[in-house]
C-alpha positions, 0 to 999 in steps of 0.5 A: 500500500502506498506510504504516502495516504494523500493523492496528488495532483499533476499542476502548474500554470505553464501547462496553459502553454498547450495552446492551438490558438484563438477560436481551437475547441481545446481553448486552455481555458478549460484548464484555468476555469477547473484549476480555479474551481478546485481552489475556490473549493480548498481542494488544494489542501486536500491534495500534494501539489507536483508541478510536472516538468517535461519528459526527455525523448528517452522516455517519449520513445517508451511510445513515440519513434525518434523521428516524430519527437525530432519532427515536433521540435522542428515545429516549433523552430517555424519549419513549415509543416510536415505530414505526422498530423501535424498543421491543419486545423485539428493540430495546428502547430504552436510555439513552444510545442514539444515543451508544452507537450512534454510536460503533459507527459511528464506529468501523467509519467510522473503521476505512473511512477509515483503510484506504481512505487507506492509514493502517492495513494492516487494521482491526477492530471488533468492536463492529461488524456491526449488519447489520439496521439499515434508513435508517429502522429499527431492526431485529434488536438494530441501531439504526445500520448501522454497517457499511453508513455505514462503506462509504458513507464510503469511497466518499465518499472515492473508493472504486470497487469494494467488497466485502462478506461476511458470514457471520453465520447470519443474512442481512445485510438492511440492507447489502444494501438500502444498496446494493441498486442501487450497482454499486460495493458486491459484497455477498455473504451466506452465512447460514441461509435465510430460510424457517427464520430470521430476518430471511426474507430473502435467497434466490439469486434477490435479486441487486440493483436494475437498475444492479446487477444480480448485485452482491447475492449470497445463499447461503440455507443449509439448517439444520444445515449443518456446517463443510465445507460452509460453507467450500466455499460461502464458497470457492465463491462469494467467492473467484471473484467477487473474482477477477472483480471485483478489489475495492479494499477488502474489508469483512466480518462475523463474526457468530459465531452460526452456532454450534451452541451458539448459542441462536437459530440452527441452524446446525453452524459450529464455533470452528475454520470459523470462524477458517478462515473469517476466513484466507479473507477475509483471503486474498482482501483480500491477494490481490484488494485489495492488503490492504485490510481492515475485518473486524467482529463481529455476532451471536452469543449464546454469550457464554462459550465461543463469541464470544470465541473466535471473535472472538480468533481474527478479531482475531488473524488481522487482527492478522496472528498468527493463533493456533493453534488448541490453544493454550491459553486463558490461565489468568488469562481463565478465572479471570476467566470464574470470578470473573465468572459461576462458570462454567469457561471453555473450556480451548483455543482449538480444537473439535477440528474440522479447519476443511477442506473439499472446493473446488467444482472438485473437482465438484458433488454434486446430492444434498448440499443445500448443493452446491445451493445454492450452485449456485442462487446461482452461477447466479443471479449469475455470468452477469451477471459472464460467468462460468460458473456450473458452472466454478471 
């Protein structure tokens, strides 16, 4: 069990330099919006703060060929752009990339390994879960896969069984193809299908390489899929392949696009599934991983009312003082939010919404879209873990 009971989360301002530029969805905004609601809340002093530095190539190529680390660089000298994904509109080049990038990284490597070693009980950063990013491409606003170098390192460190969820809309591609053949990596997707959304990718039938096979799990969700049903295939899938497998560590993201109000997915996940969510995983880590815990942050372009809720409440629940959702938001956050865009900031933590849902065990309803999913998925991966698609 970690020496250290307290959690601790990844920050420090120069993360706001991962910046696209004016009128890019993934604004830093979002960032300082959600940093400045956990402090109002004084969820700073529940938490050791650890200002992340960035990554030296030796540990970006734990995931990412020389060639392309080499490339990012050159962005940032002004050479005009190049293939690997970067320029264009989703991934325009910055100044200061590879340095913004890398801190990324170094946070989430440095929440890995203090959790792996036992340094920390639980960690966050939510800078992090830029999933998309590819060994050699830039993709989806990702330059670096931080979450996938910071899985990487602790298997460098001797880690044996790793479990990965993300439940951003969209599907987590680039941790996926990280370990698409490594026996060692679960990596399960909960997101909208990839025949309505970007990146199309991720059905049930993607469950890994030859060596590990089964160890690629993707629930492809219909549009407009709302709080109940999510939770059920989060429970549905997650929690029996844990039970299963007994993972040591636990890694999650948390892109908090599956939003209604988000701009450029279409899914119906309010604030309030998606803190229930977060006490999932966190139960799951407790109850499968003996704590063990790296939680980050993702998409998400709803940058007043939905991400820093939805991510206050993650660090709150890591922090282990999870809040209740009717609290309040503190006034001086939404003076703030005023002062910043002219805009009133919601008012409470909470949608209203009960964040329940129906457990699988209670039966399957072949009419409910999601139910099957959820049972394409389960049958596509539980057999190779012996376990019955149709049962618990």
């Amino acid at each position: 069990m970690p020496q250290n009971e307290r959690a601790t989360l990844l920050w420090t301002p120069e993360l706001l330099g991962y910046d696209f530029g004016p009128g890019h969805p993934m604004s830093p905004l979002r960032l300082r919006l959600t940093i400045e609601l956990v402090t109002a809340f004084g969820l700073l002093d529940q938490l050791d703060v650890v200002a992340p530095e960035p990554v030296e190539d030796e540990v970006l190529r734990l995931v990412h060929d020389q060639d392309y680390i080499d490339r990012v660089r050159a962005e940032d000298a002004g050479e005009p752009p190049h293939p690997f994904g970067l320029g264009g509109t989703d991934n325009p080049v910055f100044s200061h990339m590879h340095e913004a990038s890398a801190r990324i990284v170094g946070g989430t490597v440095a929440a890995s390994r203090a959790v792996w070693r036992g340094d920390t009980r639980r960690a966050v950063n939510p800078a992090g879960g830029m999933h998309h990013a590819m060994a050699r491409a830039a993709s989806g606003f990702c330059v670096y896969n931080d979450v996938a170098v910071g899985i990487a390192a602790a298997l460098a460190e001797g880690a044996e069984r790793i479990l990965y969820v993300d439940i951003d809309a969209h599907h987590g591609d680039g941790v996926e193809r990280a370990f698409w053949d490594d026996p060692r990596v679960l990596t399960v997707s909960i997101h909208q299908s990839g025949q309505s959304l970007f990146p199309g990718t991720g059905f049930p039938q993607d469950i890994g390489g030859p060596q590990a096979r089964g160890w690629a799990v993707n629930v492809a969700l219909p549009p407009r899929t709302s709080d109940a049903a999510w939770l059920r295939a989060i429970e549905a899938v997650v929690e029996p392949l844990a039970h299963e497998w007994q993972p040591q560590m636990v890694v999650s993201q948390h892109g908090a696009d599956a939003h209604p109000r988000d701009p450029i997915t279409d899914l119906d996940i309010s604030i309030d599934a998606q803190r229930a969510a977060a006490l999932m995983v966190a139960e799951v880590a407790d109850t499968y991983a003996e704590g063990r815990w790296v939680a980050t942050g993702g998409g998400g372009y709803d940058l007043v009312s939905t991400v820093p809720r939805a991510w206050t409440h993650l660090i709150a629940v890591v922090a282990g003082h999870p809040i209740d959702p009717q609290t309040p938001t503190p006034q001086a956050w939404r003076d703030e939010v005023r002062h910043l865009l002219g805009l009133d900031g919601p008012d409470t933590m909470t949608e209203g919404k009960p964040g329940t849902f129906r457990p699988w065990e209670q039966g399957y309803d072949p009419e409910d879209p999601v139910d099957r999913a959820i049972l394409a998925t389960r049958r596509s991966v539980y057999p190779e873990h012996g376990l019955d698609p149709q049962i618990r």
